[in-house]
C-alpha positions as CSV (number, residue, x, y, z in Angstrom):
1,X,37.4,155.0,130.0
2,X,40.7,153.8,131.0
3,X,40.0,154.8,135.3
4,X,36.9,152.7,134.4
5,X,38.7,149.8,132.7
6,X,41.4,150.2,136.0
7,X,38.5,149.8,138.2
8,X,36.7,146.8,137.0
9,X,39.6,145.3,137.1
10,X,40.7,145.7,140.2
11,X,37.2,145.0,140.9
12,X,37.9,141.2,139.5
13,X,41.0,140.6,141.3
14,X,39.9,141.0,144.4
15,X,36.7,138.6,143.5
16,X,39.5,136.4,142.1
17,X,41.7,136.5,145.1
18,X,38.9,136.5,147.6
19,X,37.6,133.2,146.2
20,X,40.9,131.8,146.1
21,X,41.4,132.1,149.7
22,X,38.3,130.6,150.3
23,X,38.9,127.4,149.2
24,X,40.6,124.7,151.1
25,X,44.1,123.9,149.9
26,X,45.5,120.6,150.3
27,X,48.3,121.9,152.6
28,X,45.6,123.4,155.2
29,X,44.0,120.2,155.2
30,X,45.1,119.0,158.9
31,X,45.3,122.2,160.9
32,X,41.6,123.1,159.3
33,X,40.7,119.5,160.4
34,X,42.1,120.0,164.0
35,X,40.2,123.4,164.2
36,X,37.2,122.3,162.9
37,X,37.2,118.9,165.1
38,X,37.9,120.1,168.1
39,X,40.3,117.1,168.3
40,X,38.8,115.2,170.9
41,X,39.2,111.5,171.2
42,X,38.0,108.9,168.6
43,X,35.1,107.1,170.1
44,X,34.0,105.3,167.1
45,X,36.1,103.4,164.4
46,X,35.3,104.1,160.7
47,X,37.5,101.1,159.2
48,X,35.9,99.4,156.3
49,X,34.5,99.3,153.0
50,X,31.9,101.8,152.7
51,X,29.3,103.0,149.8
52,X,26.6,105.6,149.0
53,X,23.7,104.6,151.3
54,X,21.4,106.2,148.5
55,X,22.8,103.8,146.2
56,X,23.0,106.1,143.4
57,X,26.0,105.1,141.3
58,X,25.7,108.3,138.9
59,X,25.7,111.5,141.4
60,X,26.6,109.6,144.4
61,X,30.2,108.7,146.4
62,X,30.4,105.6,145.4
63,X,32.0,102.6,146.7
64,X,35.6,103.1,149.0
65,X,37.2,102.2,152.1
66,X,38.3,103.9,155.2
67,X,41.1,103.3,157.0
68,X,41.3,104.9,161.1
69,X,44.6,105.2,163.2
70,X,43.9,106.3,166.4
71,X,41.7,109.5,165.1
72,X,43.4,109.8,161.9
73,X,41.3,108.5,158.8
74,X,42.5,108.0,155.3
75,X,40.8,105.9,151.9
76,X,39.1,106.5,149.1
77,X,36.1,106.5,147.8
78,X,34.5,106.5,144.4
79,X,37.2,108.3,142.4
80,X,38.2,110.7,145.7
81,X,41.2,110.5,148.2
82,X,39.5,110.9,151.5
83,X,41.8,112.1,154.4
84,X,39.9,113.0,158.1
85,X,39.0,112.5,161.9
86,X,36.9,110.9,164.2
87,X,36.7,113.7,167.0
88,X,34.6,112.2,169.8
89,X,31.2,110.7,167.9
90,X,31.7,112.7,164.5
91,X,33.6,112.3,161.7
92,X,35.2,115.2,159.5
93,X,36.2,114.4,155.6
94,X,38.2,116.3,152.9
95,X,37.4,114.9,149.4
96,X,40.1,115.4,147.1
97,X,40.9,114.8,143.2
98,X,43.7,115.7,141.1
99,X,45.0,117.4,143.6
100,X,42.4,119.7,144.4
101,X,39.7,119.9,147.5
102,X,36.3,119.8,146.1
103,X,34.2,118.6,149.5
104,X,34.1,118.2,153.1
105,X,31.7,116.2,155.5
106,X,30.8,116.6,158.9
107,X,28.7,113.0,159.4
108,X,27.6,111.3,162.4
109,X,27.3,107.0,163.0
110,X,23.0,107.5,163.4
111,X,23.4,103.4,163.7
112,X,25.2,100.8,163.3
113,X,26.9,100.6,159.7
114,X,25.4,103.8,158.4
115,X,26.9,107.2,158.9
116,X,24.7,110.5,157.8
117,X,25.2,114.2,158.0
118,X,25.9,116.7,155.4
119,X,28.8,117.2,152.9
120,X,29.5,120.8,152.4
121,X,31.5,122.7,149.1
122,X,35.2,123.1,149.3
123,X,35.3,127.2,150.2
124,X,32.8,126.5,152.9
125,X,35.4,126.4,155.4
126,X,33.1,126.5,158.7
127,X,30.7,124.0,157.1
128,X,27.9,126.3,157.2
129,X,25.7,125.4,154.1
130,X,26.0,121.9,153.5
131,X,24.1,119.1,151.2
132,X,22.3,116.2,153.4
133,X,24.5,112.5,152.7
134,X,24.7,109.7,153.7
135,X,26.9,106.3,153.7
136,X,26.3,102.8,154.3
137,X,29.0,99.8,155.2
138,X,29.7,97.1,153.3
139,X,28.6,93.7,154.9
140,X,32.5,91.1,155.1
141,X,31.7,89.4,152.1
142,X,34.0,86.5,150.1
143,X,35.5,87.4,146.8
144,X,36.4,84.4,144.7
145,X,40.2,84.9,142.9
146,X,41.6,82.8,139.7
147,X,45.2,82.0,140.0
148,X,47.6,81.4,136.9
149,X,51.0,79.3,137.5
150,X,52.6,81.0,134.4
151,X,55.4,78.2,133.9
152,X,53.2,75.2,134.2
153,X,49.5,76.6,133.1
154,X,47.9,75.5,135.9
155,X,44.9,76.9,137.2
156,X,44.3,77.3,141.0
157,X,41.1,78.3,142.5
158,X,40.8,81.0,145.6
159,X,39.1,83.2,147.5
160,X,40.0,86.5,149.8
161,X,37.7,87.5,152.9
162,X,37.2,91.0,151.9
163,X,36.7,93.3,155.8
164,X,38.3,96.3,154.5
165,X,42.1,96.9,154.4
166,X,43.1,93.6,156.0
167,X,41.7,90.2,156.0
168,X,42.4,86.3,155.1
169,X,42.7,84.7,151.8
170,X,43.5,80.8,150.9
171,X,44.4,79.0,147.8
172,X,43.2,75.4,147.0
173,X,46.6,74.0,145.2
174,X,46.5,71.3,142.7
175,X,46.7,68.9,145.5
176,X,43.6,69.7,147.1
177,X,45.4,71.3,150.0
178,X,45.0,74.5,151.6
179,X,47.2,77.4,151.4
180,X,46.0,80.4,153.7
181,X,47.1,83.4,154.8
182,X,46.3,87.5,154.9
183,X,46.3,90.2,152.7
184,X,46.5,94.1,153.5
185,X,45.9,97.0,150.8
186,X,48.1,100.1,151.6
187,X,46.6,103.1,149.9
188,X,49.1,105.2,147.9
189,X,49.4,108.4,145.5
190,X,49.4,107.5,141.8
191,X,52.7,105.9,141.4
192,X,55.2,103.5,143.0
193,X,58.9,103.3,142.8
194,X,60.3,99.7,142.5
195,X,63.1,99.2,144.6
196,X,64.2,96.5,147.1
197,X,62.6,97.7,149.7
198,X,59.3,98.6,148.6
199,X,56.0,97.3,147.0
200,X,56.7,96.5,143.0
201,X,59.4,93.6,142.8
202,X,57.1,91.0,142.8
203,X,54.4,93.2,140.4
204,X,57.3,94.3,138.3
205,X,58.8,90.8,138.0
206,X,55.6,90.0,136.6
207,X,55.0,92.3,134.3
208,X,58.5,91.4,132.9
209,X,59.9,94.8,133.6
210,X,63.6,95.3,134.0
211,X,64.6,94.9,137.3
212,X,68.6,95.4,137.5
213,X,67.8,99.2,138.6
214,X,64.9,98.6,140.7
215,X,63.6,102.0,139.5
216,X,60.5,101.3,137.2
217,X,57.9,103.4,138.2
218,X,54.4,101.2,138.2
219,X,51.4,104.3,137.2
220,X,47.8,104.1,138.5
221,X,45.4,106.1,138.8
222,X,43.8,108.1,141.8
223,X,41.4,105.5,142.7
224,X,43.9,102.6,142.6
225,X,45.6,101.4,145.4
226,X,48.1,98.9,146.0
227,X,48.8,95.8,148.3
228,X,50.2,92.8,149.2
229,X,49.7,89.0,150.6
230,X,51.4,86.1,151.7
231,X,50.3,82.6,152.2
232,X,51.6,79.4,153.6
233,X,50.7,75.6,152.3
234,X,50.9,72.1,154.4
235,X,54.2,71.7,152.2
236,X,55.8,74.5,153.8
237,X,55.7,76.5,150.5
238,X,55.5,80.0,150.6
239,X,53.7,82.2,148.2
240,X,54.5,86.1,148.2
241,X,52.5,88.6,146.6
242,X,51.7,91.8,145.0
243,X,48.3,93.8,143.4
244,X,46.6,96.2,142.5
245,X,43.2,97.1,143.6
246,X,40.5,99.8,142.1
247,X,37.1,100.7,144.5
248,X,34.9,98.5,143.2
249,X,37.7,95.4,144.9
250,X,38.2,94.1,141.1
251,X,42.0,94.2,140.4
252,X,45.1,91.7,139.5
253,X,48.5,91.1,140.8
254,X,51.5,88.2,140.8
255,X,53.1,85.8,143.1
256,X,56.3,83.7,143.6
257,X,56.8,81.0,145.6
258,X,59.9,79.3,147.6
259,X,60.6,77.8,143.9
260,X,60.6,81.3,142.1
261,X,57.6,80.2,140.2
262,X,55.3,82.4,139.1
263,X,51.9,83.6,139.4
264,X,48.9,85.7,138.4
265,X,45.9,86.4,139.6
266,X,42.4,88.3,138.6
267,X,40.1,89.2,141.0
């Protein structure tokens, strides 16, 4: 009974271990993507907001973005981190969550704005049996933000040109004149440090953290990204700021001008 017991377990351990191996680990993530690629150069760029072309919001991906460097593609999208390539005319994905790979993708752009192919399980390392998908881009569209001066109470009026990562945004002040400027979203892990030097003074001055140390640590969570903006006005007034941004583009953040006033805003 015992040689039978010894057996059986073995038995499991080596299922156990097998399937372990199997599975894509975050650290193999970008020599299996240069295998798997073949590395050639990116002819297409991916950089945008993009959504489940099937539209369905309950099994689907979601909404996200994609950001491409040359041939190196990071965003997120629904509640994954998404790191890839563009190798030639097809794109290669890793979906990850808490830390873990559950998916890859191997898709192709079939037309313009919509990108299909098949997503395949996380120990399916040479994509072999994969699950049609598909995903669609997300038309530029104008996203209207409320801004609070929070040492007057006076409420300015906005709106940010949403094209993905990077785009233009103006303010109409109280004097009916313009303030524009840009905005960019950098796409982080699930915290950020406040320190001189980084994102989270402005965010943290909101807030009304303690600042002296510069070391309050500002959570979010996988799906939250952060970013930043800057605008000018005819007055030569400057407004700087910081926010926080989930998939669906609906998030909040803080400004200070020239003045040290401050700001917040809803989008």
């Amino acid at each position: 009974m015992k040689q039978i017991l010894k057996v059986c377990g073995i038995f499991l351990f080596l299922i156990t271990l097998s399937c372990s191996i199997g599975v894509l680990k975050q650290n193999e993530i970008e020599p299996w993507l240069l295998s798997v690629s073949g590395n050639a150069p990116a002819e297409l760029d991916i950089s945008g907001k993009w959504y489940d072309a099937k539209g369905n919001k309950i099994f689907g991906w979601g909404e996200g973005y994609f950001r491409q460097e040359k041939n190196k593609v990071t965003g997120v999208i629904g509640n994954y981190n998404v790191k890839g390539t563009v190798s030639g005319k097809h794109i290669y994905l890793v979906f990850i969550y808490g830390g873990a790979v559950y998916y890859t993708a191997r898709l192709e752009m079939i037309e313009d704005g919509l990108l299909a192919g098949n997503y395949f399980d996380a120990d399916d390392k040479t994509q072999s049996n994969g699950y049609p998908t598909s995903l669609a881009k997300a038309r530029d569209k104008t996203i209207p933000v409320t801004v609070y001066n929070l040492n007057n109470g006076e409420i300015l009026k906005g709106e940010f040109y949403w094209t993905g990562l990077k785009g233009k945004v103006k303010l109409i002040n109280s004097k009916g004149e313009k303030c524009e400027g840009e905005y960019i979203t950098q796409m982080k892990g699930s915290s950020a440090t406040v320190s001189s030097e980084s994102w989270g003074n402005i965010y943290s001055m909101g807030l009304g953290l303690s600042s002296g140390s510069r070391t309050t640590k500002i959570e979010s969570h996988a799906n939250t990204n952060y970013g930043s903006a800057i605008l000018v006005c005819p007055d030569q007034n400057i407004l700087e700021c910081e926010y926080i941004v989930n998939s669906d583009i609906h998030g909040s953040g803080f400004c200070k001008d020239k003045a040290e006033t401050t700001y917040k805003f809803i989008f």
